[in-house]
Residue, then its C-alpha position, 0 to 999 in steps of 0.5 A: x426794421x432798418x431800411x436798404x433805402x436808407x432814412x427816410x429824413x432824405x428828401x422827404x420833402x421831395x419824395x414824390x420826384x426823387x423816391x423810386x416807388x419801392x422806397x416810397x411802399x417801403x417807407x409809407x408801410x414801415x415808417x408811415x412817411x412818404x405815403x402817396x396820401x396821409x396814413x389814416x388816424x383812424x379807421x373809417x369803417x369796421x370792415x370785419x362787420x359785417x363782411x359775411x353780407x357786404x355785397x348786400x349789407x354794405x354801403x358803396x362808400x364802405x365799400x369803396x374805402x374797405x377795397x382800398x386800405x383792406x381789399x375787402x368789399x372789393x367788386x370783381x371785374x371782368x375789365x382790365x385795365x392798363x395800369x401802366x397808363x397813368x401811373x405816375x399819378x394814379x392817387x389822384x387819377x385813377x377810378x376805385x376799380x382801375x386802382x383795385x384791379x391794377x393792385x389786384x393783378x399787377x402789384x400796382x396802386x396798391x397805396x400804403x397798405x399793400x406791399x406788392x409782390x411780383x412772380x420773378x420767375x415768369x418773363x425772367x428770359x426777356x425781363x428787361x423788356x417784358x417787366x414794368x419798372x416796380x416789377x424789376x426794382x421788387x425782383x431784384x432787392x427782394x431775389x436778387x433776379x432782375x437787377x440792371x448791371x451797371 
């Protein structure tokens, strides 16, 4: 699979700053470098077993690291969150559920396992105002939509 962004040798060292989140998702799910966090070496839990009961059957620690790197085990909320507060250090920053929901809705803080999907279509008559930063970057290298003329 060849990269649109390039090799990921480039400013890996800096990638935190100088990589668009885009590249980021990208590189961390297909060349397993610049992850937000170290690519597991091994998994922690078996999060098939047992998912039949895993309300009941499983620990809130199972749980927790099942939601992140699965999306399984995931507790529903009625809350919502604000995923564009914060952002820029959501690892670090945000609870469990706030990363679960803002992956959930948005597409955002999804960390290595997830590559966000956007619906390029709603907003599209008002989109450089109305969508978030990754929303235009996925649209417009994905469809083409959304793309700033320079």
């Amino acid at each position: 699979v060849v990269s649109s962004f390039g090799p990921p040798e480039v400013a890996l060292n800096n990638f935190q700053f100088a990589w668009p989140s885009s590249k980021k998702v990208w590189c961390c799910s297909n060349e397993r470098r610049g992850c937000a966090t170290p690519a597991p070496v091994m998994e922690s839990f078996e999060c098939e077993v047992a998912y039949d009961n895993w309300q009941a059957g499983w620990s809130e620690e199972k749980k927790t690291w099942c939601c992140q790197n699965h999306q399984k085990g995931c507790v529903e909320t009625l809350e919502t969150f604000d995923c564009d507060e914060g952002y820029t250090s959501w690892a670090t920053r945000w609870s469990q559920p706030k990363q679960a929901w803002c992956c959930k809705s948005m597409g955002r803080a999804c960390g290595h396992s997830v590559q966000p999907s956007y619906d390029c279509e709603t907003d599209f008559d008002d989109w450089p105002h109305r969508w978030t930063l990754d929303k235009k970057a996925w649209c417009c290298r994905t469809l083409g939509r959304g793309c700033a003329l320079h």
